[in-house]
C-alpha positions in Angstrom: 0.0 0.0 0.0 3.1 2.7 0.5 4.6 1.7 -2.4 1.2 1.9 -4.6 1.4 5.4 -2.0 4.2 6.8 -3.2 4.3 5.8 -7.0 0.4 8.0 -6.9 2.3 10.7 -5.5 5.5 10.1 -8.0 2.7 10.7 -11.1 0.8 13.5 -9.6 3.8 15.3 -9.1 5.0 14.6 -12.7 1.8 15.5 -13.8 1.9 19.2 -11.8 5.6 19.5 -13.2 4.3 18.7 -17.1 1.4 21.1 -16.6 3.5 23.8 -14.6 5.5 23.8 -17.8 2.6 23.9 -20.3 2.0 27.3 -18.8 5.4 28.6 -18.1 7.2 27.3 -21.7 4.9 30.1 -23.3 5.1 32.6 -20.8 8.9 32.4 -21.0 8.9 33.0 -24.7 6.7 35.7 -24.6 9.6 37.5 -22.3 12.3 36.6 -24.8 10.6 37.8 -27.7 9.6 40.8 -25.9 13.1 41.5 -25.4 14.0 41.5 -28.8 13.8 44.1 -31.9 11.1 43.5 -34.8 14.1 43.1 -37.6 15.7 40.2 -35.4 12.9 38.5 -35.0 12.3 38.6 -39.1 15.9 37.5 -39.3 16.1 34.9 -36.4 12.4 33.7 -36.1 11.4 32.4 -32.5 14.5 32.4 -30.0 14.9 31.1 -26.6 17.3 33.7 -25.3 17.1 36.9 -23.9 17.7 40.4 -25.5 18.1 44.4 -24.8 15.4 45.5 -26.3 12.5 44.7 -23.5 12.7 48.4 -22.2 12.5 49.9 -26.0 9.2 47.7 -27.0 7.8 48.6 -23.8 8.6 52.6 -24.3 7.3 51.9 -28.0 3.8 50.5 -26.2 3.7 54.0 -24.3 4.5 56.0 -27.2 3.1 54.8 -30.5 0.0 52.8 -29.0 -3.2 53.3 -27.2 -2.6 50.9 -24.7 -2.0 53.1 -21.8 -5.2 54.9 -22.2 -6.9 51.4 -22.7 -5.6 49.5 -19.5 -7.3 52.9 -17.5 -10.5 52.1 -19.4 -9.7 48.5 -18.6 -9.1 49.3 -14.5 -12.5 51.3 -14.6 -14.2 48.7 -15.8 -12.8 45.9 -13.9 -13.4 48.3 -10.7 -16.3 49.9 -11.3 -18.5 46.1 -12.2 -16.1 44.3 -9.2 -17.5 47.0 -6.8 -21.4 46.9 -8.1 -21.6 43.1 -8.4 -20.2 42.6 -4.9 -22.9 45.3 -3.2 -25.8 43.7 -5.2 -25.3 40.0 -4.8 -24.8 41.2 -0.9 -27.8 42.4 -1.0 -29.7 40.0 -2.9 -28.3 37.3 -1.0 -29.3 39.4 2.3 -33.1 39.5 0.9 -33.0 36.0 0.0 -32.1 34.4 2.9 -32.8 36.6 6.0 -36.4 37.7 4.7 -39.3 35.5 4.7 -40.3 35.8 0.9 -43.0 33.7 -0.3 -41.4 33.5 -3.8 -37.6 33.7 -2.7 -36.6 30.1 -4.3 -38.0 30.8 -7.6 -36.1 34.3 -7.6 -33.0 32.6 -6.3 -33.5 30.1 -9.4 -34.3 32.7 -11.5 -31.0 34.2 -10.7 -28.7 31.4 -10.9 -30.3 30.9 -14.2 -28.0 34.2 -15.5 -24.8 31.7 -15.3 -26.2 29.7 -17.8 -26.8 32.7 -20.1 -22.9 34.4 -20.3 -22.5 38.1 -21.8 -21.1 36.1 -24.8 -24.3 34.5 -25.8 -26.6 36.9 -25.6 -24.4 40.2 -26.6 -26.7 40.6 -29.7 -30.1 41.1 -27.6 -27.7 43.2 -24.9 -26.1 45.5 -28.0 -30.0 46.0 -29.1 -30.4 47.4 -25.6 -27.6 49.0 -25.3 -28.0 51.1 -28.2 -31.5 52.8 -27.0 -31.9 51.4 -23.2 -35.3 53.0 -23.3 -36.1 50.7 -26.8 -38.2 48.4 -23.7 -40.7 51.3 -22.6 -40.9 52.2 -26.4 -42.0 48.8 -27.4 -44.6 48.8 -24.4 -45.8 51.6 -25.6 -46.6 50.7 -28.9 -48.3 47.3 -28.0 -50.6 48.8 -25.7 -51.2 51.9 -28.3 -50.1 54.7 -25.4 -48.3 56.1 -28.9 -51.2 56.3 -30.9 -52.7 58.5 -27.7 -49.3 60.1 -27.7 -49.5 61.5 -31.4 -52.8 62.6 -31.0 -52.1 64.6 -28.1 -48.4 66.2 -28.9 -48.1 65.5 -32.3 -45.8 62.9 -32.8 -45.3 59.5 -31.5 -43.0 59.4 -27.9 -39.5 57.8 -29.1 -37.5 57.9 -26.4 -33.7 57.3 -27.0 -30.0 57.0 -24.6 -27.5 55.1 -25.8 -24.5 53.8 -23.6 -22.3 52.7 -26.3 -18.6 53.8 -26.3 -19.4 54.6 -22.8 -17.4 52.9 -19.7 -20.8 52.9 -18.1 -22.0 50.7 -21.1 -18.9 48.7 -20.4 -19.7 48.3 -16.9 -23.4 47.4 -16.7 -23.8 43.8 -19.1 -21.4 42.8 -16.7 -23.6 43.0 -13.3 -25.9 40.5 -14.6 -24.4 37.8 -13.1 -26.1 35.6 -10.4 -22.5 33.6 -9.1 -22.2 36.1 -6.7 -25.6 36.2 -5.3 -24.7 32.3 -4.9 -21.7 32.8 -3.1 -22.9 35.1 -0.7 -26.2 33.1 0.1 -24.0 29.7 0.6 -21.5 31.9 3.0 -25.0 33.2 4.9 -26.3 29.6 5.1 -22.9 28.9 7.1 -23.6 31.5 9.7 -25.5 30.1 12.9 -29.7 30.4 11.9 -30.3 32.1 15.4 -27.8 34.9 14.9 -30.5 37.2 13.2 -33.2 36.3 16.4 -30.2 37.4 18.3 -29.7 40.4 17.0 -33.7 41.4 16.6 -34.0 40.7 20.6 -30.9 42.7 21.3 -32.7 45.6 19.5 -30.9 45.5 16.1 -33.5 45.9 13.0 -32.5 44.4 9.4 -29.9 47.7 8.4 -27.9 47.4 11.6 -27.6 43.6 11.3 -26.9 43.9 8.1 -24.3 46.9 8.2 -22.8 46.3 12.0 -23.1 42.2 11.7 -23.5 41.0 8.6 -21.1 43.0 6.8 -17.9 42.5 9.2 -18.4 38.7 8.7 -18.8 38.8 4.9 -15.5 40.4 4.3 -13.3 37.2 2.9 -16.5 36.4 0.4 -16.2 40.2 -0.7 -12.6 40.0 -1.6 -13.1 36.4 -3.3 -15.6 37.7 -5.5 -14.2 41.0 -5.9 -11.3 39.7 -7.6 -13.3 37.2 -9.2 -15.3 39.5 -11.3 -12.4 42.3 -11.4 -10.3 39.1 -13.4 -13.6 38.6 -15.8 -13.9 42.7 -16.4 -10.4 42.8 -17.3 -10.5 39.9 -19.9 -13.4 40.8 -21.4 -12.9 40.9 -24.9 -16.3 40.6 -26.8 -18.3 42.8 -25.6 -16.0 46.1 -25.4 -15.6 44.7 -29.0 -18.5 45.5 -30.1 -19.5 48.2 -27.7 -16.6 50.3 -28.7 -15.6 52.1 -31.9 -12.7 54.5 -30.8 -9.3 53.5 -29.4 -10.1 55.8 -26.9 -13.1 53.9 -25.7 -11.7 49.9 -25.7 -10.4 48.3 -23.5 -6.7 46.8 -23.3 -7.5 43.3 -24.8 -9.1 44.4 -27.6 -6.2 47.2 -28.3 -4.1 44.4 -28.5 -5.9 42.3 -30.5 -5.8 45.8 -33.2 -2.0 45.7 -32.9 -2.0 42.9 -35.2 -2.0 44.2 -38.5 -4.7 43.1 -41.2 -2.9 42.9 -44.3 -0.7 40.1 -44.8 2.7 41.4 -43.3 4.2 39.9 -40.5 3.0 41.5 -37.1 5.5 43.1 -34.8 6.0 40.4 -32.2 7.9 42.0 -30.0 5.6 44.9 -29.3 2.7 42.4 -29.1 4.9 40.2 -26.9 5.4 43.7 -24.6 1.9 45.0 -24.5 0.5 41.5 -23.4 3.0 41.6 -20.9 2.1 44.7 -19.2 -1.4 43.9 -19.8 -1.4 40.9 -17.8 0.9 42.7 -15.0 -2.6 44.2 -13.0 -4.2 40.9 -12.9 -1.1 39.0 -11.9 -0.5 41.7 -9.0 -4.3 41.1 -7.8 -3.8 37.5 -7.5 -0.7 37.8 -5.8 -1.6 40.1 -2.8 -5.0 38.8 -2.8 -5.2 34.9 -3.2 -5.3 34.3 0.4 -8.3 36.3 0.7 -9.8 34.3 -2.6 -8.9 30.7 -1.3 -10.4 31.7 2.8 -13.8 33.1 1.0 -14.4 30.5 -0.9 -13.8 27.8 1.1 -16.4 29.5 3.4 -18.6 30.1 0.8 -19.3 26.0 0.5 -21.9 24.2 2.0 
């Protein structure tokens, strides 16, 4: 049995060592072609050493691209729909469980439904919205004939129109729906003793305090979890600012450096792509670094 032991543990190990390198081989030549200039690499192809030119490319990225300007959009983004996910699946969660709603499991269904339906499948329907968020109302009002009223009286049908494309508020708000982390919250409430809220009603505490001096405190491991959670999916989000952005100015970084790459047929400057994905992925790999305790601790608290 320690033999059969140790030879499991011999191919796990070889197994964490071949897939440690899957991901490292191409990170690793992403750095040396990075560090290279754009007429070496024409000359020399791929190469597995390192060159002087890392600084230059990434000066280039500064100077002749709209990266810079993109990864802000990028960190608003990733901010601004980390923050509003985390306060409204708190809240949700807090309704659900805590209030005695005839209808809460078919809402709480309802919501986990929204996993199954990603940003990426239903951008069309989202772009529609997005590009008159009033086109709703107006459709209501033509189906029950309030515009036929509406042209009698004024004139001329009501059309009402706001667009939030090309706007980091556009960017921001496809995002929120998201039911994981209404999920995650509810499963860390379910952990939390049943007669804490009875305690807190009898010591005079109504829903806000228990909620803000109580709730919160406890809650903050599940908050940083998902925080970086949906800060990671805001900063890779490619489709979407895609199509929700015409100007440099507006996109995000992904899809800047998905425009680096030329469309004609000539051979794309690796070494600046090779730099810009590397900076890119520097915020990301920062917030996992300071912040993966806090992601492991809330979600193991989160199960149940």
């Amino acid at each position: 049995m320690v033999e059969n032991a140790r030879s499991a543990n011999i191919v796990a190990n070889l197994v964490l060592l071949a897939g440690i390198a899957y991901i490292l081989v191409p990170l690793y030549l992403a750095l040396t072609t990075a560090s290279h200039s754009y007429p070496f690499m024409l000359q020399n192809g791929l190469v597995w050493s390192f060159g002087d030119q890392f600084l230059v490319n990434v000066t280039r990225i500064f100077t002749e691209t709209s990266i810079p300007v993109q990864m802000a959009n990028s960190l608003v983004v990733a901010v601004g729909s980390a923050a509003a996910t985390c306060v409204l699946s708190f809240l949700s969660a807090y309704a659900v469980v805590y209030f005695r709603i005839r209808w809460a499991g078919p809402v709480f269904a309802l919501i986990l439904a929204t996993v199954m339906l990603p940003l990426d499948v239903r951008f069309i329907t989202t772009y529609q919205v997005a590009s008159n968020v009033f086109s709703p109302l107006n459709a209501v009002l033509d189906a029950t004939g309030l515009n036929e009223l509406i042209a009698d009286v004024f004139g001329a049908p009501g059309a009402l129109q706001w667009s939030i494309l090309d706007t980091r508020f556009g960017l921001i708000v496809p995002i929120l729906a998201h039911g994981m982390g209404t999920f995650l919250f509810r499963q860390f409430f379910m952990t939390l003793p049943k007669d804490l809220f009875k305690a807190a009603r009898m010591d005079g505490a109504g829903p806000i305090r228990f909620m803000v001096d109580i709730l919160l405190p406890l809650s903050r491991t599940t908050f940083a979890s998902l925080f970086i959670l949906i800060f990671l999916t805001g900063w890779t989000q490619y489709l979407w600012p895609l199509v929700a952005t015409s100007t440099p100015d507006m996109q995000t970084a992904i899809v800047g450096l998905a425009k680096l790459v030329p469309e004609e047929t000539a051979v794309p400057d690796y070494p600046l792509l090779m730099a810009g994905a590397i900076l890119v992925s520097t915020v990301p790999v920062l917030m996992i670094a300071f912040m993966q305790r806090y992601l492991t601790r809330g979600l193991v608290l989160s199960e149940k």
